[in-house]
MIBA-628174 format. One record per residue (C-alpha): x, y, z. Coordinates in Angstrom, 1 decimal, always signed. Layout:
N
+--------+--------+--------+
|     c1 |     c2 |     c3 |
+--------+--------+--------+
|      X |      Y |      Z |
...
+--------+--------+--------+
// end
This chain:
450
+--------+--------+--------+
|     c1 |     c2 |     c3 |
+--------+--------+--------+
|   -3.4 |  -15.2 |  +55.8 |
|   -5.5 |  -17.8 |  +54.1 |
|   -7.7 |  -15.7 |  +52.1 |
|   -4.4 |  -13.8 |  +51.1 |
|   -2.5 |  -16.5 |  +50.1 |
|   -5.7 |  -17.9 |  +48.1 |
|   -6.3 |  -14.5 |  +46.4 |
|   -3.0 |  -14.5 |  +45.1 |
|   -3.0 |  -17.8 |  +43.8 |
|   -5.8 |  -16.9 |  +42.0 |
|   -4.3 |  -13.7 |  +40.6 |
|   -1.5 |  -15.7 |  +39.3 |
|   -4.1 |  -17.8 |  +37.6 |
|   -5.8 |  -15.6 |  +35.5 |
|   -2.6 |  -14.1 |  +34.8 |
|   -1.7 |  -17.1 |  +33.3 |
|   -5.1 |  -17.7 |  +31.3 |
|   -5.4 |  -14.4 |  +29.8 |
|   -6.3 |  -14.4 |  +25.9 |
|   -3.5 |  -13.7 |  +23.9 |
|   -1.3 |  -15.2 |  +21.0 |
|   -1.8 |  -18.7 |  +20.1 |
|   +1.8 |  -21.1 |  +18.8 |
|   +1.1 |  -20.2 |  +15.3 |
|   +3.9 |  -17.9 |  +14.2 |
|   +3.4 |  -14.9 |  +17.2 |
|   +5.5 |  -12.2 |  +17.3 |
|   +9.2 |  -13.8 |  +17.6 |
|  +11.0 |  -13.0 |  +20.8 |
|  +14.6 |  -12.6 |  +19.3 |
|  +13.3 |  -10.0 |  +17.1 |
|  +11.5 |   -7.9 |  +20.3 |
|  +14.3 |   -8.4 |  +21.9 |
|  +16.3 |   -6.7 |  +19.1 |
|  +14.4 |   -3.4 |  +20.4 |
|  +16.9 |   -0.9 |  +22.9 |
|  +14.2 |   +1.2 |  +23.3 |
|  +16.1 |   +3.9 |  +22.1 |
|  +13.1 |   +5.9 |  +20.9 |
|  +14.6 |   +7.0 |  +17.7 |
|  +11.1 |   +5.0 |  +15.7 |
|   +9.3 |   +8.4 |  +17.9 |
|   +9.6 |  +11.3 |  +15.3 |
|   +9.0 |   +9.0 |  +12.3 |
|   +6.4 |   +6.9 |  +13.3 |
|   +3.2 |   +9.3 |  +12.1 |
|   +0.7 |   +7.5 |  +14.3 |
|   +2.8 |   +8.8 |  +17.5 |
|   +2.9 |  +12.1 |  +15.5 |
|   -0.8 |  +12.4 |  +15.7 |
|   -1.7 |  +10.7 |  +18.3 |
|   +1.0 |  +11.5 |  +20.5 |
|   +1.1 |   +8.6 |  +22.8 |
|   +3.9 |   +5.9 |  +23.8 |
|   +1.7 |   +2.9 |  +22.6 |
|   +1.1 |   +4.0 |  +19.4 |
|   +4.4 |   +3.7 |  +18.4 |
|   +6.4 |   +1.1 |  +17.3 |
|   +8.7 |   +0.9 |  +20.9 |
|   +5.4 |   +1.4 |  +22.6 |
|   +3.4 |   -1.6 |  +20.7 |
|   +7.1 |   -3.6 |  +20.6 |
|   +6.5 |   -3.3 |  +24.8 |
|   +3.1 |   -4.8 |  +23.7 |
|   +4.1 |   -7.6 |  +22.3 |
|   +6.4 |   -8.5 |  +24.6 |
|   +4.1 |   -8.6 |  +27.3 |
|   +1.1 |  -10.6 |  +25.9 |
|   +3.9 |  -13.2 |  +24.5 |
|   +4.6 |  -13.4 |  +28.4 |
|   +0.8 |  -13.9 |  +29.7 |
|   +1.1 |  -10.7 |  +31.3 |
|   -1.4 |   -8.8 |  +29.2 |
|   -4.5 |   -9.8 |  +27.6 |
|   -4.7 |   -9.6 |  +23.4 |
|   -8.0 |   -7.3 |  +24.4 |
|   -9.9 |   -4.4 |  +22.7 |
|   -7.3 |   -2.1 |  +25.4 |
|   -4.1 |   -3.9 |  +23.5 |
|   -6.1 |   -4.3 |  +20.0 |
|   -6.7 |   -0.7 |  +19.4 |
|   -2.8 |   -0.2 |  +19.7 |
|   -2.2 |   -2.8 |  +17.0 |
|   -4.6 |   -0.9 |  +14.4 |
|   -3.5 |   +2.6 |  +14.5 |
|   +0.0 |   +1.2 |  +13.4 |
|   -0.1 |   +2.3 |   +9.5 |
|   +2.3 |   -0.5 |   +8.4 |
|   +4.5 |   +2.6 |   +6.6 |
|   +7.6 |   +1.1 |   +7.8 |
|   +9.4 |   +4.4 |   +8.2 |
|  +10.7 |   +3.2 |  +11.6 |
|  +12.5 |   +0.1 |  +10.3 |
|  +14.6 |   +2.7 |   +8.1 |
|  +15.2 |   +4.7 |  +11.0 |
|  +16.0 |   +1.9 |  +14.2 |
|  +20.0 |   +2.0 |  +14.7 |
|  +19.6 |   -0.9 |  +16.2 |
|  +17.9 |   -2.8 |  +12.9 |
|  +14.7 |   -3.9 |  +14.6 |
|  +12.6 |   -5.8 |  +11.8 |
|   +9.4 |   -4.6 |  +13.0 |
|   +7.5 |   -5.1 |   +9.4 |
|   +7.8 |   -9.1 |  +11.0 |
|   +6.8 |   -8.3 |  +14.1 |
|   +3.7 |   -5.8 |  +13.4 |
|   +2.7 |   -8.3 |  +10.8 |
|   +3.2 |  -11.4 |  +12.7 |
|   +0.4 |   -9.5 |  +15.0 |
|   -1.4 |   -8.7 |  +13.1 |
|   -2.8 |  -11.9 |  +12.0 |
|   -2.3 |  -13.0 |  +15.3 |
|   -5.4 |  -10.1 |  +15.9 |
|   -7.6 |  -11.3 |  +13.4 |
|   -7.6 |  -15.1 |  +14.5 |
|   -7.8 |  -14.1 |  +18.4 |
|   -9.7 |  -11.1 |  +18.7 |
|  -13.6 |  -10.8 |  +18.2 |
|  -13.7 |   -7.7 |  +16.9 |
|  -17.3 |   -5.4 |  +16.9 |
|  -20.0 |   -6.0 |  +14.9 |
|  -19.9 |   -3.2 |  +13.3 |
|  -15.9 |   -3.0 |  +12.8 |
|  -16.6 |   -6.8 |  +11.5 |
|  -19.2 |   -5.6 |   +8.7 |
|  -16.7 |   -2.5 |   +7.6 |
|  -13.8 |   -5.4 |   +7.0 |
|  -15.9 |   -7.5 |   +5.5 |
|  -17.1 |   -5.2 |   +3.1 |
|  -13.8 |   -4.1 |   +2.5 |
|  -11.9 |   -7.3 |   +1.9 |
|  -15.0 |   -8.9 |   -0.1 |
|  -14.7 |   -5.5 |   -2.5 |
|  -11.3 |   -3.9 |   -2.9 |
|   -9.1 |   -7.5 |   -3.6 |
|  -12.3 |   -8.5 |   -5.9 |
|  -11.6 |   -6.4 |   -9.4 |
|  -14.3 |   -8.6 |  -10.9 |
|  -17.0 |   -7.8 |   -8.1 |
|  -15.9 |   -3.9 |   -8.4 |
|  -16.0 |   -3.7 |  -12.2 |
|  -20.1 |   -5.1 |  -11.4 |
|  -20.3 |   -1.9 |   -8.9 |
|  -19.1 |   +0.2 |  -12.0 |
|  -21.7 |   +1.3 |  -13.1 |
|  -24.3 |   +2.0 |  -10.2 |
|  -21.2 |   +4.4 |   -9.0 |
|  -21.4 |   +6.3 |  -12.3 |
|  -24.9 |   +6.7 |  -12.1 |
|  -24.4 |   +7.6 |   -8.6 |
|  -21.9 |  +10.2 |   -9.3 |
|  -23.3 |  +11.7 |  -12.4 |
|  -26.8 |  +12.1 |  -10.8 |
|  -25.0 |  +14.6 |   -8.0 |
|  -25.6 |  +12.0 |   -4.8 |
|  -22.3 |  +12.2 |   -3.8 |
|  -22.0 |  +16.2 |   -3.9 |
|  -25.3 |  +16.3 |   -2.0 |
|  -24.5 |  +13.5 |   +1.1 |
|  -20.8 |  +15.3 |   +1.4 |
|  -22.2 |  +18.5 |   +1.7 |
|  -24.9 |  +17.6 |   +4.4 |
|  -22.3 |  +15.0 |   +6.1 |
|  -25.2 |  +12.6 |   +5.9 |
|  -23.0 |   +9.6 |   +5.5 |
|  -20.0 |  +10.8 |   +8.2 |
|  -22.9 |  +10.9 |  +10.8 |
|  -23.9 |   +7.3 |   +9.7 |
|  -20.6 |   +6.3 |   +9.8 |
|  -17.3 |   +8.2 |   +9.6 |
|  -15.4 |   +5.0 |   +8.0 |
|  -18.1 |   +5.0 |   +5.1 |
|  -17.6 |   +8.4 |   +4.9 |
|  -13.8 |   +8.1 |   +4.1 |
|  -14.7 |   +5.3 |   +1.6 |
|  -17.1 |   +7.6 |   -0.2 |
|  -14.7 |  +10.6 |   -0.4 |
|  -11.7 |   +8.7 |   -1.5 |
|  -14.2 |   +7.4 |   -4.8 |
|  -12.1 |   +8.8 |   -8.1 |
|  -13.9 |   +9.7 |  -10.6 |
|  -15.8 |   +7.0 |  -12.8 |
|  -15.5 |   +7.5 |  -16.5 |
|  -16.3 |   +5.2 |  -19.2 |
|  -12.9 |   +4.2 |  -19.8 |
|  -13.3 |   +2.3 |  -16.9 |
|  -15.4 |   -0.1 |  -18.4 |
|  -12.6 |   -1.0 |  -21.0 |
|  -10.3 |   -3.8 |  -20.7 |
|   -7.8 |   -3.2 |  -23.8 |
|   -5.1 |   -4.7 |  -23.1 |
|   -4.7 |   -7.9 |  -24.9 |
|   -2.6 |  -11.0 |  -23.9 |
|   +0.8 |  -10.4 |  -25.3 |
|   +2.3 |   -7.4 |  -26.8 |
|   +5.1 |   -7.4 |  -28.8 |
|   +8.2 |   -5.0 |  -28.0 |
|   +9.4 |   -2.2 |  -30.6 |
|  +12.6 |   -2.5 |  -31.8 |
|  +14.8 |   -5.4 |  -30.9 |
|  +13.6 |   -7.7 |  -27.8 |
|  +15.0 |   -6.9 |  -25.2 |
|  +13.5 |   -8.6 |  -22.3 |
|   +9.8 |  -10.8 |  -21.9 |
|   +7.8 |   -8.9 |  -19.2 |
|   +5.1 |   -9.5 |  -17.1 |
|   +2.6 |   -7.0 |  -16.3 |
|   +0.4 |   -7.0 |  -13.1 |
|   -2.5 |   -4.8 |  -13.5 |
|   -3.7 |   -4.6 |   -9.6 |
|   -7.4 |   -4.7 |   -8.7 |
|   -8.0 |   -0.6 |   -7.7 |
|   -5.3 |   +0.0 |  -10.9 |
|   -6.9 |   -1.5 |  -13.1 |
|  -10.5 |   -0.1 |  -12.9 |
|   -9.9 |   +3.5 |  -11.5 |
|   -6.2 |   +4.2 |  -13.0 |
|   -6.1 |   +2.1 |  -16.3 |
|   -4.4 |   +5.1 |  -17.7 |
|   -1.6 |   +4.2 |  -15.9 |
|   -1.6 |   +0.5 |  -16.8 |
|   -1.9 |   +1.4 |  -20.6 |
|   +1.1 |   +3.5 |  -20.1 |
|   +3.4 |   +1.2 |  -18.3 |
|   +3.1 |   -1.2 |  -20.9 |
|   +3.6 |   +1.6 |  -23.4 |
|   +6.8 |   +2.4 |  -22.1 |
|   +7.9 |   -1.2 |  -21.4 |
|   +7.3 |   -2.0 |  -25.1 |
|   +9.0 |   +0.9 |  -25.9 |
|  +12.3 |   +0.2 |  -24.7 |
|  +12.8 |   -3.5 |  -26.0 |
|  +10.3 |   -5.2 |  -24.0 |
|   +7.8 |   -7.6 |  -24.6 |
|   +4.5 |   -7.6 |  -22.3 |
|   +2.7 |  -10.4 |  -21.4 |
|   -0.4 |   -9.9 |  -19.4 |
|   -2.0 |  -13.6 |  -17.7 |
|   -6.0 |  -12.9 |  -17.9 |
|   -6.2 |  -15.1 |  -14.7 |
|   -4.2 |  -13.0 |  -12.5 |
|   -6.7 |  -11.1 |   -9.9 |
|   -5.3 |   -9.6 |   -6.5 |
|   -1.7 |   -9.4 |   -5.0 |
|   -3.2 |  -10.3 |   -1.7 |
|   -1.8 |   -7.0 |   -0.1 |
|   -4.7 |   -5.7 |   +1.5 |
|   -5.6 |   -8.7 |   +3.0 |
|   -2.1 |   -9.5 |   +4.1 |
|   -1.1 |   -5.7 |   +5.9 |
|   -4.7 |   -6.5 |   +7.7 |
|   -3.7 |  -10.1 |   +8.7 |
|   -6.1 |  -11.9 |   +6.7 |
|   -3.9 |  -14.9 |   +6.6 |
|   -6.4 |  -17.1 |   +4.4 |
|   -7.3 |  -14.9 |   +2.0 |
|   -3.9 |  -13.5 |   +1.1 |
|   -2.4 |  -17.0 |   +1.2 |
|   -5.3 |  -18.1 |   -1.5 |
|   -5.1 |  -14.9 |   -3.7 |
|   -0.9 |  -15.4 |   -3.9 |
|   -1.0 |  -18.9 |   -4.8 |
|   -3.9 |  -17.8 |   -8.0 |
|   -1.2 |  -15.0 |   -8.9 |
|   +1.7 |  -17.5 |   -8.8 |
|   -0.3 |  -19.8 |  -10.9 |
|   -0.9 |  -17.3 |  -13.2 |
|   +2.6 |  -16.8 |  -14.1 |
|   +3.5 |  -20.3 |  -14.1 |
|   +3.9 |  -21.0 |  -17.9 |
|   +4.5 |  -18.3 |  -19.2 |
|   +8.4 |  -17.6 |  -19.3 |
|   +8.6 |  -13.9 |  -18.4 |
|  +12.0 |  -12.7 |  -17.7 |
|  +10.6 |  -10.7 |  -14.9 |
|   +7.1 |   -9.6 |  -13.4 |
|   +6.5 |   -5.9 |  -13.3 |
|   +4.4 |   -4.3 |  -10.8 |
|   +3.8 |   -0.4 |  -11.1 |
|   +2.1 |   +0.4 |   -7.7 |
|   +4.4 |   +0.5 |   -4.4 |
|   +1.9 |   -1.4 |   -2.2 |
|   +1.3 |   -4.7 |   -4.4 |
|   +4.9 |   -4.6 |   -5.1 |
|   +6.2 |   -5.1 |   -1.6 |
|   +3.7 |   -7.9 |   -0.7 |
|   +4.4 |   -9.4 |   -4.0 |
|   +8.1 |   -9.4 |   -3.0 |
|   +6.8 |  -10.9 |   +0.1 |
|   +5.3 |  -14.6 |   -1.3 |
|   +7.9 |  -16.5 |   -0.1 |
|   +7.3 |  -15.6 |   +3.4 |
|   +3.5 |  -15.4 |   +2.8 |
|   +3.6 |  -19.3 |   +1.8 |
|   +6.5 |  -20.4 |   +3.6 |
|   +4.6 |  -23.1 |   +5.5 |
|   +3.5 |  -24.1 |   +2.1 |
|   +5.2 |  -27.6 |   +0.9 |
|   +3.4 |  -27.2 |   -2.0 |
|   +4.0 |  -23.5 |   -3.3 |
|   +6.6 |  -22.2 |   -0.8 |
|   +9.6 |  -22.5 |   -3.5 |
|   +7.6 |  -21.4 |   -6.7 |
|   +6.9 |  -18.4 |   -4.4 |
|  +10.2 |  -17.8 |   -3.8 |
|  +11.1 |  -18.0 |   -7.4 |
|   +8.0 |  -15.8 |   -8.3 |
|   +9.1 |  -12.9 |   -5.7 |
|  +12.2 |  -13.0 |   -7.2 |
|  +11.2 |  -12.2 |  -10.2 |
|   +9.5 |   -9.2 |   -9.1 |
|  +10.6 |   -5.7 |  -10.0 |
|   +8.5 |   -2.6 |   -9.5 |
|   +8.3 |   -0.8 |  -13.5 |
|  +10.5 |   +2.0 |  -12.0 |
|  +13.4 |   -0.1 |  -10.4 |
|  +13.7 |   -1.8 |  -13.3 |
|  +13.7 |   +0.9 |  -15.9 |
|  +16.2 |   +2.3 |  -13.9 |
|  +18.4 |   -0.9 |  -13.9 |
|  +18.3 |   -1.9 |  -17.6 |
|  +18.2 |   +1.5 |  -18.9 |
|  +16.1 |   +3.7 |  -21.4 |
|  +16.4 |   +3.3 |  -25.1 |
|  +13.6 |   +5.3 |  -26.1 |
|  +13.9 |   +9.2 |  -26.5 |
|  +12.7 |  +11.6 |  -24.3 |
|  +11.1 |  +15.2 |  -25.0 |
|   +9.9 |  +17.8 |  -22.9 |
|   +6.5 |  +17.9 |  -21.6 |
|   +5.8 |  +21.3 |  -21.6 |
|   +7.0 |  +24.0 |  -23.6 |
|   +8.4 |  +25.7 |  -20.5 |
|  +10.6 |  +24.1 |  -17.9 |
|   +8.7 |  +22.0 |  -15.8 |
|   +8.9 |  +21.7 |  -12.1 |
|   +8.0 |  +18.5 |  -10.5 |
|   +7.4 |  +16.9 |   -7.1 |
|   +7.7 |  +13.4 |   -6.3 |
|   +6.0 |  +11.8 |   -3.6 |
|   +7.8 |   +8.5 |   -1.8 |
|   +5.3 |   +6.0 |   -0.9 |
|   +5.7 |   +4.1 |   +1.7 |
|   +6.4 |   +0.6 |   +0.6 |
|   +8.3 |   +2.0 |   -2.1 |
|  +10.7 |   +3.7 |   +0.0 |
|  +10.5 |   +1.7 |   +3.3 |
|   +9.5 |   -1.7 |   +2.4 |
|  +11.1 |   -1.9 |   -0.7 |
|  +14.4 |   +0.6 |   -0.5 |
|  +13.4 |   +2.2 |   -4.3 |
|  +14.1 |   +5.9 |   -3.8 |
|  +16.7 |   +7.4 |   -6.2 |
|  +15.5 |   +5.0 |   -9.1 |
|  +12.2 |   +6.9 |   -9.6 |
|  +14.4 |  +10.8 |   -9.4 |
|  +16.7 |   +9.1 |  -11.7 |
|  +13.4 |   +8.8 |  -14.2 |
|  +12.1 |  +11.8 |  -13.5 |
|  +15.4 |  +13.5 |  -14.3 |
|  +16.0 |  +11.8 |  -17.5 |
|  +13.3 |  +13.6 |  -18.9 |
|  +14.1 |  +17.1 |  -20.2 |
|  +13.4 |  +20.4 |  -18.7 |
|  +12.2 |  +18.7 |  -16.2 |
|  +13.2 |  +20.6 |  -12.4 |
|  +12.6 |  +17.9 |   -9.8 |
|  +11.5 |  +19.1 |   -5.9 |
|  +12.0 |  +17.7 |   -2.4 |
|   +9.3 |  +18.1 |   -0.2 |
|   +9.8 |  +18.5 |   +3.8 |
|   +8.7 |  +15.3 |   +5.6 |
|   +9.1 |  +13.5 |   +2.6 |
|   +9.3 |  +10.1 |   +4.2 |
|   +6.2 |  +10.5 |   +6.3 |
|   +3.2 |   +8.3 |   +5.3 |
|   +0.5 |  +10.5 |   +3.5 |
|   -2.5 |   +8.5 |   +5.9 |
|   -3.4 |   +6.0 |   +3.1 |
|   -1.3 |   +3.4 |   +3.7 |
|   -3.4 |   +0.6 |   +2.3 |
|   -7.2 |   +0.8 |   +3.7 |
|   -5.6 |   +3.0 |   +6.8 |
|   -7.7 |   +5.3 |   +5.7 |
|  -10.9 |   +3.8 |   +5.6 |
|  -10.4 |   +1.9 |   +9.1 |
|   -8.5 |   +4.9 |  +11.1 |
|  -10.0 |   +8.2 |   +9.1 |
|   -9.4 |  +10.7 |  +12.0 |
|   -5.7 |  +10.4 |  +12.0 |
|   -5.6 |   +9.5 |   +8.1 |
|   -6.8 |  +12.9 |   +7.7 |
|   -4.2 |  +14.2 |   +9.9 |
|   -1.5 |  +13.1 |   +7.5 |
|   -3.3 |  +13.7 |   +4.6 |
|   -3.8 |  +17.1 |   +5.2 |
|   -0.1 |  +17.8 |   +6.5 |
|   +1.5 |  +15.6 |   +3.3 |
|   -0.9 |  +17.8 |   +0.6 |
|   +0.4 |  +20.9 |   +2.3 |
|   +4.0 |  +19.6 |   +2.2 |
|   +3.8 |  +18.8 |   -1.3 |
|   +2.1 |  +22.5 |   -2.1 |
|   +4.6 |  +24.0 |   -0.4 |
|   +7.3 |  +22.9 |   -2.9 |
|   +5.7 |  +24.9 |   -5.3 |
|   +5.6 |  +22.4 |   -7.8 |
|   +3.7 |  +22.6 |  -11.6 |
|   +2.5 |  +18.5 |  -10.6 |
|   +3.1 |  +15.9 |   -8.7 |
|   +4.5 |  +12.6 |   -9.2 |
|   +3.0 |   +9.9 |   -7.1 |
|   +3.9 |   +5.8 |   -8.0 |
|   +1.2 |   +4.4 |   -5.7 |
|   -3.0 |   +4.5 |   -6.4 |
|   -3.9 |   +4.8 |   -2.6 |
|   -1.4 |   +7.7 |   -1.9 |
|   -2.7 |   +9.3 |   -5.3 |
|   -6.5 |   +9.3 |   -4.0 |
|   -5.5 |  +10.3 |   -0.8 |
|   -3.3 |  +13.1 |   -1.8 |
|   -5.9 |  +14.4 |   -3.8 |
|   -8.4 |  +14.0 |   -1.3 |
|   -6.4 |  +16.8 |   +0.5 |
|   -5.7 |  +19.2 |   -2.5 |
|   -8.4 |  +21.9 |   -1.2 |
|   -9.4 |  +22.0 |   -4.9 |
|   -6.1 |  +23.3 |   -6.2 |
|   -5.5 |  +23.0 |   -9.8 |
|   -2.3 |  +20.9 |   -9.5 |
|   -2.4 |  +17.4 |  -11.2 |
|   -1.2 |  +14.2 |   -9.5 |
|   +0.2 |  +11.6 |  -12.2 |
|   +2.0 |   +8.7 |  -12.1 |
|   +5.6 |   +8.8 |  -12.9 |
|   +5.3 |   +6.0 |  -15.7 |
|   +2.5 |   +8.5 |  -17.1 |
|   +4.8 |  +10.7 |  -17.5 |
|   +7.8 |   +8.6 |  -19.3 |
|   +5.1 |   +7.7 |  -21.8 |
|   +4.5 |  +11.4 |  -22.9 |
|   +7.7 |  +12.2 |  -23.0 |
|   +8.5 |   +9.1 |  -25.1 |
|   +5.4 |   +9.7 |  -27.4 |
|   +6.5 |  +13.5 |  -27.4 |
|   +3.2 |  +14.3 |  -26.4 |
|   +2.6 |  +17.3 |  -24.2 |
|   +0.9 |  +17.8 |  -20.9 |
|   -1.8 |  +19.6 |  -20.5 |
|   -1.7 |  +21.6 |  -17.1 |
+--------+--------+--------+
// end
């Protein structure tokens, strides 16, 4: 009875010292216990769809957290693994009847993971390469030019087609096959400080220009501000801004995406703006995020309050203060679009019908819904470098969906989701644009070329 009682005891014990959360901000109870378990989060939740099991979806990792909060699971690679195939698409927080804020609780976790988890040495590396790079647009512009000379010289056609790299190392793989296309008007930085509106002032703007934006899609930089200037705005663009701090903060990189917020507050400090417009979905959410991100701040929590509230993705706020520029066709024929949601567009941020509304303004335009429309197309930040098997998955299933509409193009307000849906194109001819591209030939009465 002894060595019973003893071996209990002991059980109990390492119940009790099992690695899990520590008392900095963990997942709040209140807010798991907000979750009925209902099992509506199942059919929108895409890592369930692929993956198909319990724990890899929200209910299944909101049982999770629960249970490491109460010592009776370990914070382990069993737990972990759980935690990372969650995209971060929010879909299920539109969905729960029961208004579970799981966007809280998945990222209260996952910083939680990154201070209390000692990842692989291997998964450690990817990371680190990946959060030293992408929120860096100074160190990228450097890598510029070896990824021309890389391109242009055929090395990526030839380690694709022998799947040299995938063998290596499938995450590197999906980094490689994601790489757009480097040009030389990548090199460019042309946009000056301050550019004045046409016509009467309406508003004083501030533009983000994102660190992937920036280099790989200038284009659609160049045209936001194009657009904003043409309908009463002036644009004021702070040379000192660098990262949002979005990819480091959907990964839990608390540090980092504390540091790179407060340099992006900072950059707007004096300089008056009316609001701050962001044209990709992803920034824009965490942006509208700061005053969380800082609230333990004393120094910056309330100028990042008053900085979030600022923010206004280019589309939302077009939408709101209304078009004064006019519009012309973009073909000579009706043109049939497609508009992809992204995810923190739709879900994090609840912009939908702002973006149709665009769209529709322009004439001839004949605007389609996809099926599945709210499912996450696998990028969903970096998802698609750390998680590539199921980021395919959705990749392939979103390209189809959007094919399927039948569409002349396709409209897409986020960089990740463009390079991923183009990714999974199968080398159809159909463009992917970004809807501000598209207001700026139509207000330049320029036509597309398709």
């Amino acid at each position: 009875m002894q060595e019973v009682s003893d071996g209990a005891v002991n059980n109990v014990a390492s119940i009790k010292n099992l690695k899990g959360f520590d008392e900095s901000h963990p997942p709040d109870p209140k807010l798991i216990d907000s979750c009925v378990h209902c099992g509506f989060c199942l059919s929108t939740c895409p890592s369930y769809r692929v993956l198909g099991k319990e724990m890899d979806s929200p209910r299944g990792r909101i049982y999770l957290m629960d249970a490491i909060n109460e010592g009776e699971i370990a914070l382990n690679t069993a737990t972990v693994e759980h935690f990372d195939s969650c995209l971060g698409c929010l879909a299920c927080v539109s969905t729960c009847p029961s208004g579970v804020q799981y966007d809280k609780l998945i990222s209260a976790t996952r910083h939680q993971v990154e201070r209390n988890y000692n990842r692989s040495l291997p998964d450690k590396l990817v990371r680190q390469l990946i959060f030293s790079l992408f929120p860096n647009p100074d160190l990228l512009r450097i890598l510029l030019f070896p990824l021309l000379v890389y391109q242009k010289l055929g090395v990526s056609k030839l380690l694709q087609a022998t799947g040299l790299i995938k063998a290596i190392s499938p995450r590197l793989a999906a980094m490689e096959s994601i790489l757009p296309e480097i040009t030389l008007k990548s090199f460019q930085d042309n946009l000056p400080d301050v550019i004045p509106a046409k016509g009467e002032k309406r508003y004083r703007v501030g533009v983000i220009l994102g660190c992937v934006q920036r280099l790989f899609f200038s284009s659609v930089n160049e045209a936001t501000v194009r657009v904003l200037t043409a309908n009463g705005c002036e644009v004021v663009i702070p040379k000192s801004q660098g990262c949002c701090a979005a990819l480091p903060e959907h990964q839990g990189q608390t540090e980092q995406a504390q540091a790179l917020a407060r340099q992006m507050i900072d950059s707007f400090a004096d300089t008056n703006v009316d609001f701050i417009i962001i044209n990709a979905a992803g920034c824009g959410h965490t942006l509208k995020e700061y005053g969380h991100i800082l609230a333990d701040d004393q120094e910056y929590a309330e100028k990042a309050k008053a900085f979030a509230a600022k923010v206004k993705d280019a589309q939302e706020f077009l939408a709101n203060v209304g078009l004064t520029a006019k519009l012309s066709q973009l073909t000579d024929k009706p043109l049939t679009l497609v508009y992809q949601d992204a995810c923190h567009l739709l879900h994090g941020q609840k912009i939908s019908v702002q973006p149709r509304q665009l769209l529709r303004k322009i004439p001839g335009v004949n605007l389609r819904e996809p099926i599945d429309a709210a499912l996450c197309c696998g990028s969903a930040g970096v998802y698609n470098m750390l998680q590539p098997e199921v980021a395919e998955e959705l990749g392939k299933q979103k390209a189809q969906n959007l094919l399927n509409t039948g569409a002349d193009l396709i409209a897409s307000a986020n960089p990740g989701c463009t390079l991923q849906i183009s990714k999974y194109l199968q080398g159809k001819t159909i463009s992917v644009m970004h809807p501000m591209e598209l207001l700026d030939y139509s207000i330049r009465g320029e036509k597309l070329k398709l």
